[in-house]
Phi, psi and omega in degrees: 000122149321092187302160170344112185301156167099346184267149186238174203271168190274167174181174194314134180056349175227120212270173158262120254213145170262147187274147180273180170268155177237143209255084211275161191260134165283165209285142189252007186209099161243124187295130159301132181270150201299146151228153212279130179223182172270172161354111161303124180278179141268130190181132160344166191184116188253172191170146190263119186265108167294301171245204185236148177298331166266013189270301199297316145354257180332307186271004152303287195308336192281324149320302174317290173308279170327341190252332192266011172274349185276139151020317169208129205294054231262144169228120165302125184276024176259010163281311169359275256246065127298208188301292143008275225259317174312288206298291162339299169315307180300290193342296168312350173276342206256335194298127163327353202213356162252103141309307215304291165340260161341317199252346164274346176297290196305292162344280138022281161307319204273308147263062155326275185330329181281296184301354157278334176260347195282317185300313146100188176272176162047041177273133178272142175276149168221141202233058142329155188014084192257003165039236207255078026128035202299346207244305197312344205276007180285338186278316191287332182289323184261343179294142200266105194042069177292181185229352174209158117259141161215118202265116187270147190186126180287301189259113192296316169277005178266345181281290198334300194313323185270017182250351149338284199299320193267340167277327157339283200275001192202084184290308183267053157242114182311095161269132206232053196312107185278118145293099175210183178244093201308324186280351184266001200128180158178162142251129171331089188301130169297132186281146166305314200255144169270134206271164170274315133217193187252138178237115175302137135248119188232102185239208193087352188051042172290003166259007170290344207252337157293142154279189189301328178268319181301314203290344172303270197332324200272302179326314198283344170279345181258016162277328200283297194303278172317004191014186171341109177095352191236170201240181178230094156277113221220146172244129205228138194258116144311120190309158160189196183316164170245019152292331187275323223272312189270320182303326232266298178241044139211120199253147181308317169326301184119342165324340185262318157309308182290327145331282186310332182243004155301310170316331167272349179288302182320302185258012118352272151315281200252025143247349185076031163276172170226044159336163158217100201299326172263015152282011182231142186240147180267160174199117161277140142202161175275121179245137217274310188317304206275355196070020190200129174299153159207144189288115175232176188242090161300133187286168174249342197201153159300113185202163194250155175215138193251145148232130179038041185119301224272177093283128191254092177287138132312079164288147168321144175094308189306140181247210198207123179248121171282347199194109163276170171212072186295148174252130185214211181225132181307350186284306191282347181270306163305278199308344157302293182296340192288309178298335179272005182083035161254192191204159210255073205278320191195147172221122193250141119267154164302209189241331192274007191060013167323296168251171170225158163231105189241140150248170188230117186265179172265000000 
């Protein structure tokens, strides 16, 4: 039996409990999973290098240490998207028990046309944590002269890699690649041709992974980003059952466990931890109170684990929470965008309401 959401199972030394909230960092990079594009070509490719490979070191490790010393022990799930871990994310994607995907494709596909025209002409697209940038060409086949895309992406070789293709298949279109982490900031590039306006495109319900004030915070920065006159295209994950819900990240294959414990493999690798990854179990679950899934990593034993120096003891049970998936209502999704100074301009669904494709104007 599935214990109480938010509770986690009793063990030696660690009773069973409701998780206090944890003050988990959102996930700031979710790679869009791949889609059949054409032959990758070859071309230059220009791109904003933000930090130095030891700055992001230092604020990995900085993180790390910070989160597994807090009250409830946390790894920012925007560490998840190493190589490893990108390459896992497509996988989930592909799986029979994540809707998500699939059903914001289809959306996507099934009203191009509206949306492109809801969207207007002569748009520059800005695509945060745009991964394999799998999605935009539904946008890019119908939209009527566009004038730039630029695709925001932390992890430099997983963007470069996938903008081949998109340069390929769309020769006069500017592509304007940012290496950054979207949630620390970015700046826009200027397009040769001046757009009529800017458009955020953010799907994946990757505003799901935020709480509730950060996701305030962050809208109101693509609000910034998008100026006067420019829109919000958001793909937004709907509440529903939480049979459909928990399978969705913990899939029978086990892909979403090997996702969840690739972060310990990670600071392993590049902080000199010494985890032992299969001392830990994945666990989904819904918690009702909050609108949200959340991912956690159980300990199996009492145990100790060293990172960048420090040691971090485990009781059996104690978990790690890696990942919220906030859920939400079309009702609560308007008073979100309304506070970040938008306003709810057009809403597409599945036919079950599963999902949303929403925009959103200034």
């Amino acid at each position: 039996m599935r214990p109480p959401a938010g509770a986690i199972q009793g063990g030696a030394g660690w009773p069973e409990r409701v998780l206090p909230q944890a003050d988990i960092h959102p996930r700031s990079v979710v790679p869009a999973c791949r889609a059949p594009l054409p032959r990758p070509g070859t071309s230059s490719v220009t791109h904003e290098d933000t930090a130095s490979t030891d700055h992001h070191r230092a604020a990995f490790l900085a993180d790390v240490v910070a989160g597994l010393s807090a009250p409830v022990k946390q790894i920012p799930p925007k560490y998840f998207y190493d190589d490893a871990g990108s390459e896992l994310f497509d996988r989930i994607c592909e799986l029979p028990e994540y809707y998500v995907t699939r059903t914001e494709t289809a959306i996507l596909r099934d009203y191009a046309r509206d949306i492109g025209d809801a969207l207007g002409a002569r748009v520059m697209l800005i695509e945060p944590g745009s991964g394999s940038s799998a999605k935009v060409h539904l946008l890019l086949d119908v939209l009527e002269d566009p004038v730039a895309y630029v695709p925001v992406e932390i992890s430099r070789e997983h963007m470069l890699a996938s903008l081949a293709p998109l340069r390929e298949r769309y020769p006069g279109l500017e592509i304007l690649p940012v290496a950054a982490d979207f949630t620390a900031g970015f700046t826009v590039p200027e397009s040769t041709r001046e757009p009529a306006r800017r458009v955020v495109f953010f799907p994946g319900s990757t505003i799901g992974n935020f709480r509730p004030d950060d996701a305030l915070t962050l809208l109101s920065r693509f609000a910034a980003v998008a100026g006067p006159g420019g829109g919000l295209l958001l793909g937004a994950d709907l509440r529903k059952s939480p049979a459909v819900l928990e399978p969705a990240y913990d899939d029978s294959a086990g892909v979403t466990a090997a996702f969840n414990r690739n972060v310990l493999t990670r600071i392993n690798r590049e902080l000199g931890g010494d985890f032992d990854p299969g001392a830990f179990r994945h666990r989904a679950l819904w918690n009702e109170p909050e609108s949200r899934v959340e991912m956690h990593l159980v300990s199996l034993r009492d145990q100790r684990v060293h990172v960048g120096g420090t040691a971090f003891d485990f009781r059996a049970g104690e978990p790690i929470v890696t990942e919220y998936s906030h859920k939400y209502t079309l009702a609560g999704m308007a008073d979100l965008a309304q506070q970040a100074g938008f306003r709810v301009e057009q809403v597409w669904t599945d036919e079950q309401e599963w999902f949303s494709v929403q925009y959103l104007v200034r």
